[in-house]
C-alpha positions as CSV (number, residue, x, y, z in Angstrom):
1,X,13.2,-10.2,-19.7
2,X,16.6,-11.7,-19.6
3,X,17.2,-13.8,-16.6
4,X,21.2,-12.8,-17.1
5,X,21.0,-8.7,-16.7
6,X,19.9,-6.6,-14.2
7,X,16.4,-5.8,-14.4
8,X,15.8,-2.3,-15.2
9,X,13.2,-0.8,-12.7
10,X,10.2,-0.1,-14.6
11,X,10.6,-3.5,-16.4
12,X,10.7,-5.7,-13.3
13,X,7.6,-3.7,-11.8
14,X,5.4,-4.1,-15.3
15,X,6.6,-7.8,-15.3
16,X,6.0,-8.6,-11.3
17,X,3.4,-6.1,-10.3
18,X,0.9,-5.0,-13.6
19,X,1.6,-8.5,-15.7
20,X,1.0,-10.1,-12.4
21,X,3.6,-12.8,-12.9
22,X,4.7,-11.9,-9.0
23,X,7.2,-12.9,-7.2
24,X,6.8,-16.4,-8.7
25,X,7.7,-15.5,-12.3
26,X,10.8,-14.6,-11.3
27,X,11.3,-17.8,-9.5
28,X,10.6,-19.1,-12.0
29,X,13.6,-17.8,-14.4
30,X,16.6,-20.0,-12.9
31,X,18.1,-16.0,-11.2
32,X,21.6,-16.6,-10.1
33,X,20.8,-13.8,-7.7
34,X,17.8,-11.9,-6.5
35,X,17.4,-9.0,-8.6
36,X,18.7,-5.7,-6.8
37,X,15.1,-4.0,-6.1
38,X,14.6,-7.1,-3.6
39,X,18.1,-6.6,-1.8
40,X,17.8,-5.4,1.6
41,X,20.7,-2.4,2.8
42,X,22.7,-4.8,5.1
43,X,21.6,-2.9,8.8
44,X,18.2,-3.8,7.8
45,X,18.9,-7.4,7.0
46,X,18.1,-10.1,10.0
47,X,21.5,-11.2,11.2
48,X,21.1,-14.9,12.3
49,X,23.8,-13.8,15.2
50,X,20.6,-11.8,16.6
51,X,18.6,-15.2,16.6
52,X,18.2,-15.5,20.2
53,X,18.5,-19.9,20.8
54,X,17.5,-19.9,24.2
55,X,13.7,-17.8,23.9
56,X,10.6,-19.5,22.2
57,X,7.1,-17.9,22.3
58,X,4.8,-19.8,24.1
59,X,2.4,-23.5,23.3
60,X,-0.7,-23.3,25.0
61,X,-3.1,-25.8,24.6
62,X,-6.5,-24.8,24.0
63,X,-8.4,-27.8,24.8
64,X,-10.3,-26.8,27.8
65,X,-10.9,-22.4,27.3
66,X,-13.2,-22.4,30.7
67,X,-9.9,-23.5,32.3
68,X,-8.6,-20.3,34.1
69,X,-5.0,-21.3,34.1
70,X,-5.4,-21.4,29.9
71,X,-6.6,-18.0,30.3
72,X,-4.0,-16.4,32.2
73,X,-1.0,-18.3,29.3
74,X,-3.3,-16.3,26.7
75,X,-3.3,-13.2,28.6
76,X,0.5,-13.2,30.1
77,X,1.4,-14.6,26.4
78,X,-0.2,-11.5,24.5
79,X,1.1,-8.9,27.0
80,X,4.9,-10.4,27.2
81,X,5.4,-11.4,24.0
82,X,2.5,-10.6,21.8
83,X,2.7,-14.4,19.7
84,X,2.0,-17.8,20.9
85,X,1.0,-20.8,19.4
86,X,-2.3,-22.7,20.5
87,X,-2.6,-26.5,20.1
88,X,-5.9,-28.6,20.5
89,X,-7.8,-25.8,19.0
90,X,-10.7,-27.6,17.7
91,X,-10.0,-26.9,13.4
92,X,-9.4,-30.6,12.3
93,X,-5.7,-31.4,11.1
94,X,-7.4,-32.0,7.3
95,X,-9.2,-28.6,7.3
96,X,-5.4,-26.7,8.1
97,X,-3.6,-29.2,5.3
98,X,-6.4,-28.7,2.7
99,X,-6.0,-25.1,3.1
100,X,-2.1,-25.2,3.0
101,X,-2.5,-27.1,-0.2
102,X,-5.0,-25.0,-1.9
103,X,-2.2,-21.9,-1.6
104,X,0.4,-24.1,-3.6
105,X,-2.4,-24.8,-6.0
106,X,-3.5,-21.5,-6.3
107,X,0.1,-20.4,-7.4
108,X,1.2,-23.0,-9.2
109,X,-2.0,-21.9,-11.8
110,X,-0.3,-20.7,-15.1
111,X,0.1,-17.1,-15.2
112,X,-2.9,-16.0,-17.3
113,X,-5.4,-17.7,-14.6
114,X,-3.3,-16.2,-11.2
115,X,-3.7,-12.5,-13.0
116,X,-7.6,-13.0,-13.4
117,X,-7.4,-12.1,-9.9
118,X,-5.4,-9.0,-10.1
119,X,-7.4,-5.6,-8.5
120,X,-8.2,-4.1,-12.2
121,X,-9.3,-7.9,-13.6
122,X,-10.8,-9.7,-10.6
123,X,-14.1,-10.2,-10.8
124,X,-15.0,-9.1,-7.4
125,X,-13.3,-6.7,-5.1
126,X,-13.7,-9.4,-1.9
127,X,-10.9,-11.3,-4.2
128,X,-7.3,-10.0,-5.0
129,X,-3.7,-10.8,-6.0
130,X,-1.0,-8.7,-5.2
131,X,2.8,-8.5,-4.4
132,X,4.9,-7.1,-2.0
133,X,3.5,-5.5,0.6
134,X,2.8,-1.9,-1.5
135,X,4.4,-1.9,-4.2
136,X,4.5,1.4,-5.7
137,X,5.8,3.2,-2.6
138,X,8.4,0.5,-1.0
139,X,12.5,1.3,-1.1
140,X,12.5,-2.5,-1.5
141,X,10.4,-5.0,-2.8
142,X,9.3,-7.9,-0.7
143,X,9.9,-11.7,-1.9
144,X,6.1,-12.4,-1.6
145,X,3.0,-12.9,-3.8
146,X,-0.7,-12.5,-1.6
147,X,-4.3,-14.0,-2.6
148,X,-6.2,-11.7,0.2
149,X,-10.0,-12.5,0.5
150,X,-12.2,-10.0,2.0
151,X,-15.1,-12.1,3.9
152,X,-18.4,-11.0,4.5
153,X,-20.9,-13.8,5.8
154,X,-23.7,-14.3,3.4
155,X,-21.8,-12.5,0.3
156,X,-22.6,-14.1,-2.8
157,X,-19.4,-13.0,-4.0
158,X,-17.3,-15.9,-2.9
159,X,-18.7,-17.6,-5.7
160,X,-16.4,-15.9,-7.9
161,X,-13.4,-16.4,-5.9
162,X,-10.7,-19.1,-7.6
163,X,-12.5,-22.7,-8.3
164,X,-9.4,-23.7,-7.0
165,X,-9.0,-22.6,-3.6
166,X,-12.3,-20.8,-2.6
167,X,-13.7,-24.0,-0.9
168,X,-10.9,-25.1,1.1
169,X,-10.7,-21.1,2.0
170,X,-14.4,-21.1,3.3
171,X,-14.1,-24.0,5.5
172,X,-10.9,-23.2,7.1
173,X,-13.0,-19.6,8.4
174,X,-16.1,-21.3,8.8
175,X,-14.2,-23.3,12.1
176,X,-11.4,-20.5,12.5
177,X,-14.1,-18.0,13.3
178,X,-15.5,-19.6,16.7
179,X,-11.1,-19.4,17.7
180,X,-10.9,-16.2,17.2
181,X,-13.9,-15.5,19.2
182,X,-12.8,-17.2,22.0
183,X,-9.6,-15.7,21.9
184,X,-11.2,-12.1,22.1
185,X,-13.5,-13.6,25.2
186,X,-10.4,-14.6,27.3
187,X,-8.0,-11.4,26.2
188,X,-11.0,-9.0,26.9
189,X,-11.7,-10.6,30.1
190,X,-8.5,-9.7,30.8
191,X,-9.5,-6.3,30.3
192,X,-12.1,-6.4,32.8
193,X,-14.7,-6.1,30.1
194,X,-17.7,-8.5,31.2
195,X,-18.9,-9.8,28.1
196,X,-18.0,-9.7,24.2
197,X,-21.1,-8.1,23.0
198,X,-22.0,-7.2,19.2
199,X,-20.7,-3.9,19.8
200,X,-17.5,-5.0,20.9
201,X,-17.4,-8.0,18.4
202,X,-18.2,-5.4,15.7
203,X,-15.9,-2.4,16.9
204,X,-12.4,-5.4,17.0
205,X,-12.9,-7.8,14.7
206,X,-16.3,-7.3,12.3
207,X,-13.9,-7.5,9.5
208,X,-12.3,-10.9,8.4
209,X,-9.6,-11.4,5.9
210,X,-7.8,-14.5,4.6
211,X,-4.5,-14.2,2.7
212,X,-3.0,-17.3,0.9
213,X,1.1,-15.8,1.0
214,X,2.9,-17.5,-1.5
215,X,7.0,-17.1,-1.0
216,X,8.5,-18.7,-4.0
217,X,12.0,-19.8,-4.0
218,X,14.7,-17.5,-3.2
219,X,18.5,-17.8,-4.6
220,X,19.8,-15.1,-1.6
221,X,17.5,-15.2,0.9
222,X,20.2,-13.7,3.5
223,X,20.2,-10.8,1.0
224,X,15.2,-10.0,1.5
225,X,12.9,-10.4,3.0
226,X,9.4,-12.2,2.6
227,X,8.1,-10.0,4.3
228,X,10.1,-7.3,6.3
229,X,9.8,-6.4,9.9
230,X,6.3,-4.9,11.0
231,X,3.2,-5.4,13.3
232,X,-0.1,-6.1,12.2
233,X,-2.6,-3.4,12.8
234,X,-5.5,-6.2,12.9
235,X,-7.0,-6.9,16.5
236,X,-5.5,-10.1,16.3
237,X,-4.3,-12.6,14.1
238,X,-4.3,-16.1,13.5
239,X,-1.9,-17.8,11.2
240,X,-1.5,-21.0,9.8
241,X,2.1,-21.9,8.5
242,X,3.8,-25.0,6.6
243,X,6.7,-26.8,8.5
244,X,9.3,-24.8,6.2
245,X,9.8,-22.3,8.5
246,X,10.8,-18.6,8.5
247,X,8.7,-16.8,10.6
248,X,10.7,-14.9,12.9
249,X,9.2,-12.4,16.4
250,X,11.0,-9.6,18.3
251,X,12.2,-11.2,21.4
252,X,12.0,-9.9,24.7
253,X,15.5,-8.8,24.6
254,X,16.7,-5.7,22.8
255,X,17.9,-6.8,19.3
256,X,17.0,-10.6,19.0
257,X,14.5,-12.3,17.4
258,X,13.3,-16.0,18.0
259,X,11.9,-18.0,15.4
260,X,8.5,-19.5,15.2
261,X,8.9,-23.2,14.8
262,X,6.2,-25.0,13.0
263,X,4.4,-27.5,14.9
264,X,1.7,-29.2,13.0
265,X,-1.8,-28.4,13.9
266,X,-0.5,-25.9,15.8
267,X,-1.7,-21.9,14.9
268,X,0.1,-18.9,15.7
269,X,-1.9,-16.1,17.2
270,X,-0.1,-12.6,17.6
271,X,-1.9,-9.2,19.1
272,X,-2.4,-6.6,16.5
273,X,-2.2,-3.0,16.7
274,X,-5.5,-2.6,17.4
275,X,-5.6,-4.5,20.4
276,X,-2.3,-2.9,21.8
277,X,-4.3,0.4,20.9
278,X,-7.7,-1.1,23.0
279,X,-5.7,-2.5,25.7
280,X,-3.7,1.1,26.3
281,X,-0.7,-0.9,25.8
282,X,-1.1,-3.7,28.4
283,X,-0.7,-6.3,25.3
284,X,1.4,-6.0,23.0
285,X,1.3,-5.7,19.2
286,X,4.8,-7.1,18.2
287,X,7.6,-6.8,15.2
288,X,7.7,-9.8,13.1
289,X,9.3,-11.0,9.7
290,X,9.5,-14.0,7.1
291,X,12.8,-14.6,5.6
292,X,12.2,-16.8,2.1
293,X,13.8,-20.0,1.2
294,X,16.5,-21.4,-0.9
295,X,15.6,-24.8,-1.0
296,X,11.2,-24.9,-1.1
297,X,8.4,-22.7,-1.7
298,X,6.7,-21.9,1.8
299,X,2.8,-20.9,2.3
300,X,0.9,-19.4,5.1
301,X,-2.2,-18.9,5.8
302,X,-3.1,-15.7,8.1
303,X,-6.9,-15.0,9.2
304,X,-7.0,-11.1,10.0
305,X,-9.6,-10.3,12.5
306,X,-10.1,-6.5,12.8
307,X,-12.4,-3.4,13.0
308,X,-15.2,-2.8,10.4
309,X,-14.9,-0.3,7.6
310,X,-16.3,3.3,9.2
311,X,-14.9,1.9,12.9
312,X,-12.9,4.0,15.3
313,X,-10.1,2.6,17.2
314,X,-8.9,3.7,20.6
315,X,-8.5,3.0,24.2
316,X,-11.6,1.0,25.6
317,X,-13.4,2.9,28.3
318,X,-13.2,0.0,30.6
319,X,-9.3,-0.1,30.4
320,X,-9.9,4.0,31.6
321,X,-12.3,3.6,34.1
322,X,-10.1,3.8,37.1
323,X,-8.6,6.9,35.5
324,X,-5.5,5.8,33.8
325,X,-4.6,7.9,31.3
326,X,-4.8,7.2,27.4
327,X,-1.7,6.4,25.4
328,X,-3.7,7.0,21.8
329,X,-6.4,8.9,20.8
330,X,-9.7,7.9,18.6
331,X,-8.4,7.2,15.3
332,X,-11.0,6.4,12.6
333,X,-9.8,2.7,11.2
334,X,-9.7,3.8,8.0
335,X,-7.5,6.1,8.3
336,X,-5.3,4.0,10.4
337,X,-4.9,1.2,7.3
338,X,-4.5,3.9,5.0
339,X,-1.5,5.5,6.8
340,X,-0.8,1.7,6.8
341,X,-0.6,0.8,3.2
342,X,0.8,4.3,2.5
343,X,4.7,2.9,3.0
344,X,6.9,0.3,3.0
345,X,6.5,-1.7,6.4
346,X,9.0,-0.2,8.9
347,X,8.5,-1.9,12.0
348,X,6.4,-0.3,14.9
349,X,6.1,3.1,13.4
350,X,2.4,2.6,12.3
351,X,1.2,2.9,15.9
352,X,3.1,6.3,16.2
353,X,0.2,7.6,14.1
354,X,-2.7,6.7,16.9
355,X,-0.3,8.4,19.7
356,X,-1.5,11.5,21.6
C-alpha cells in the first residue's frame, strides 16, 4: 500500500484488520495524515474547549480499606463520578512497570509473530489480537490495536499465550485480583448487601479479562479517536495507564470532559455497566475516551472484572427490598455483550438495551 494515496476501503481493512498489521502498520508508514476511515465527523470529535480545567476525578488512598472514611470516597466516587484513582493499593510499582513494558514489547514484535495471535491463528481462544473496537460494523475505525486475554484460574492455556508478555500479564492479575475484590466488598456494602459471597463474586465479576491496548503514533490525533466515547459494560474496571496521557471522563457538567492525569502507581478504577445496572442506578457507569498521540506510542493496561458466561444481569434484590422500583430488567450477560460488540461504541446507548 502506498503511504501517498488514499487507502481504498477494502485494502486498508485486509491490511489493518485480516493481515493483522493493525493500527501499528500504519504507523508505521511515515502517513502525512490519518487515513480517512479513522477521521472522526467534527460534532463527534472532543473539542479541547469542552476540557473542563477546574474538575479532576478523585485520589483515594487505599492503604487502610477497614478505614470507613476510605469507604465512603469509593462509594461517593463511583456514584458522582463513576472513575477515581486509588493510590497505596498494595500491587508493587515493578509489577505495574513490568506489565506496561511487556505491552510495548508485545507490539513492537515484527508483524508475522503479532498475527500468530489473530482469532483464526491464535493458538487458544483465551488469547487474541484485534483492532478497533469492532471492526467490520464501525462508521469509523478506532486508532487502537488490543492483546485481550481471557483468564480462567488453573487454565493451562496461558501457556500458549505470547513468551513475551504472558508472565508479566499473570503477575500483574495474580495481585490485581485481591483489589478488585476489595473494591466490590466496599461498593456492595454500599448496597446494603452484608457479605460478597461466591454467588455474588460469581454473578459481577467471575469473568476476568486483561487487555494490553497499544495506540501507536498518530499524525492528526485532533482529527480520531483511540478509542471513542463509551462505558464499559464490565462490573468494574481497573486500569493501568503510562504517564502519556489521553484518557479523558464525562464530567459532571453537561458537555465537558476532564482528563485523567497519570500518576505513577496510581490505578484508575471506573463503574461498569453492570454495576450501574446492579446498583439500579445509584453508581454510575460513565462515558469515557482516549485521544492518541503525536509525539509517543501510549499503552494501558485495563483488568475487566465482569459476569460469567451464562450470567444474568439486573437490579440486586437487596437494592429492591424496601420497594424501589427497578430501572432494568434481567438481561442474560450474553446477550448484553453481544448487543455490545454488535456496533461502533456510541456512548451510553448500550445500557438502553437492559431498560424496562
Amino acid at each position: 500500500m502506498s503511504s501517498s494515496s488514499p487507502f481504498d476501503h477494502n485494502d486498508l481493512m485486509d491490511f489493518v484488520v485480516k493481515q493483522g498489521n493493525g493500527v501499528k502498520g500504519l504507523s508505521e508508514m511515515d502517513l502525512k495524515t490519518v487515513p480517512r476511515q479513522y477521521i472522526q465527523h467534527p460534532e463527534e470529535r472532543l473539542d479541547k474547549n469542552q476540557v473542563a480545567h477546574d474538575e479532576s476525578i478523585p485520589v483515594i488512598d487505599v492503604s487502610n480499606w477497614d478505614d470507613p472514611d476510605v469507604a465512603a470516597s469509593i462509594c461517593e466516587a463511583a456514584s458522582k463520578w463513576g472513575f477515581f484513582q486509588i493510590v497505596n493499593h498494595g500491587i508493587p510499582l515493578e509489577v505495574l512497570d513490568n506489565v506496561k513494558e511487556a505491552a510495548h514489547k508485545f507490539f513492537e514484535l515484527p508483524t508475522e509473530d503479532r498475527r500468530k495471535y489473530l482469532k483464526e491463528n491464535s493458538p487458544t481462544p483465551t488469547v487474541q489480537l484485534s483492532t478497533s473496537h469492532s471492526p467490520s460494523v464501525e462508521k469509523v475505525l478506532e486508532w487502537k490495536d488490543v492483546l485481550m486475554h481471557f483468564y480462567v484460574p488453573g487454565d493451562e492455556s496461558t501457556n500458549l499465550w505470547p513468551p513475551v508478555s504472558k508472565d508479566q500479564v499473570l503477575e500483574h492479575i495474580k495481585w490485581a485480583k485481591p483489589v478488585i475484590r476489595k473494591l466490590m466488598e466496599v461498593l456492595l456494602k454500599g448496597l446494603n448487601v452484608k457479605e460478597f459471597d461466591e454467588e455474588k463474586e460469581s454473578l459481577l465479576t467471575g469473568a476476568c479479562t486483561l487487555s494490553l491496548n497499544h495506540y501507536s503514533i498518530c499524525p492528526n490525533p485532533e482529527l480520531s479517536y483511540g478509542v471513542g466515547p463509551h462505558s464499559d459494560i464490565s462490573s468494574i474496571t481497573i486500569l493501568l495507564q503510562d504517564d502519556v496521557g489521553g484518557l479523558y471522563v464525562r464530567a459532571t457538567r453537561a458537555g465537558q470532559w476532564i482528563h485523567v492525569t497519570p500518576i505513577q502507581g496510581a490505578l484508575v478504577v471506573n463503574i461498569g455497566d453492570t454495576l450501574q445496572i446492579a446498583s439500579n442506578d445509584r453508581y454510575k457507569s460513565i462515558e469515557h475516551c482516549v485521544i492518541p498521540n503525536a509525539a509517543e506510542n501510549r499503552v494501558s493496561v485495563p483488568i475487566f472484572a465482569s459476569p460469567k458466561v451464562g450470567g444474568v444481569v439486573g437490579p440486586l434484590p437487596e437494592v429492591l427490598k424496601n420497594g424501589e422500583k427497578p430501572i432494568y430488567k434481567d438481561v442474560p450477560w450474553s446477550a448484553y455483550m453481544k448487543h455490545f460488540y454488535s456496533k461502533g461504541h456510541d456512548g451510553k446507548k448500550t445500557i438502553e438495551f437492559a431498560k424496562i
